[in-house]
C-alpha positions as CSV (number, residue, x, y, z in Angstrom):
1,X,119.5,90.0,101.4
2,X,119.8,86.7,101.6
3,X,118.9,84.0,99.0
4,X,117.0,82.0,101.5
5,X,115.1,85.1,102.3
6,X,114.6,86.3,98.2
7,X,112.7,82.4,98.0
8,X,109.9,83.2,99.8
9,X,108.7,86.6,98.3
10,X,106.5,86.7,95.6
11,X,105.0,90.3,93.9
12,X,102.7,91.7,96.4
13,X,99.9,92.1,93.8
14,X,99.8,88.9,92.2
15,X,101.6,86.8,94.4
16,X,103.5,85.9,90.9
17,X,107.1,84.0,91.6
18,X,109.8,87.1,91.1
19,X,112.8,87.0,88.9
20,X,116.4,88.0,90.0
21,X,118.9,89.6,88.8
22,X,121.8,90.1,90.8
23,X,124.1,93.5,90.2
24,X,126.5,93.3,93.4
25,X,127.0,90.9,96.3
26,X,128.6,91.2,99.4
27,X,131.9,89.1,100.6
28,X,129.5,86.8,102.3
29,X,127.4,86.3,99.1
30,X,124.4,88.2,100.2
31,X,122.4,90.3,97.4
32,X,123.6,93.9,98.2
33,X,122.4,95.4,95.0
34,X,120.0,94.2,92.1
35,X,116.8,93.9,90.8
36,X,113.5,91.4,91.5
37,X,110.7,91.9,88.4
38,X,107.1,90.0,88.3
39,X,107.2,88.1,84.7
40,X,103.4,88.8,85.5
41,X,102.7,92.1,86.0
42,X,106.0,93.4,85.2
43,X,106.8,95.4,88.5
44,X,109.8,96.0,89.2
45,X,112.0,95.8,93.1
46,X,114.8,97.1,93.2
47,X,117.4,95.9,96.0
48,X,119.8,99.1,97.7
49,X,121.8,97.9,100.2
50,X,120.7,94.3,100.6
51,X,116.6,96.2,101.4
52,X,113.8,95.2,99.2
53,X,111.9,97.9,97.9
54,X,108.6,96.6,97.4
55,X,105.9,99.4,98.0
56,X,103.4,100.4,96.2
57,X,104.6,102.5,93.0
58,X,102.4,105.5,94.8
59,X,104.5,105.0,98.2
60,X,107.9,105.3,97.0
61,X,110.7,107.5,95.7
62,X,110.9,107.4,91.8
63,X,113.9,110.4,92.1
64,X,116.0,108.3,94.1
65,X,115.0,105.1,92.3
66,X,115.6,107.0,88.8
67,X,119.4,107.1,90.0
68,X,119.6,103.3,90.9
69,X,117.9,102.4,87.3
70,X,120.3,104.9,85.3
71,X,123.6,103.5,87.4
72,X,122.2,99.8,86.5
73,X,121.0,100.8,83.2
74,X,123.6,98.8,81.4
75,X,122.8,95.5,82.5
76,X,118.9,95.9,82.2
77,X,117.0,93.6,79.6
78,X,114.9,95.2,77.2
79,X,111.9,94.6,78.2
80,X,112.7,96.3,81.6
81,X,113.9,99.3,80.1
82,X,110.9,100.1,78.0
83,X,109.1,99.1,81.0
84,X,111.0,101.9,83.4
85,X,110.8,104.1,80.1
86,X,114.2,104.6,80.4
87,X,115.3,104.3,76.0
């Protein structure tokens, strides 16, 4: 994904402005892995393989998003883990 793209999505609920944070890039700078949240609402997007996942909670896979939160679980902030209820 690229960062021209990332600046014009907001959260789909509030239309709040979404944080970044950026695990892994590809040679060519694109996001390939990381993480948009709503300072809002505090929803959370992850990014697999440069694709934004931003469903509704009730639309998506929490198993295989589990996974991508527990590999990424180091460089969270706190308020995202207790968020996720991963502590």
């Amino acid at each position: 994904m690229t960062k021209n793209f990332l600046q014009k999505l907001c959260c789909p609920f509030d239309k709040s402005d979404l944080n970044i944070q950026v695990f892994t890039k590809k040679e060519n700078g694109d996001i390939h892995e990381g993480l948009m949240s709503c300072p809002d609402c505090k929803r959370q997007y992850p990014i697999v393989f440069g694709v934004p996942i931003m469903a509704p909670e009730e639309y998506r896979e929490s198993k295989s998003e589990l996974s991508f939160y527990q590999k990424w679980q180091s460089q969270l902030n706190e308020e995202t883990k207790k968020y996720l209820q991963l502590e």
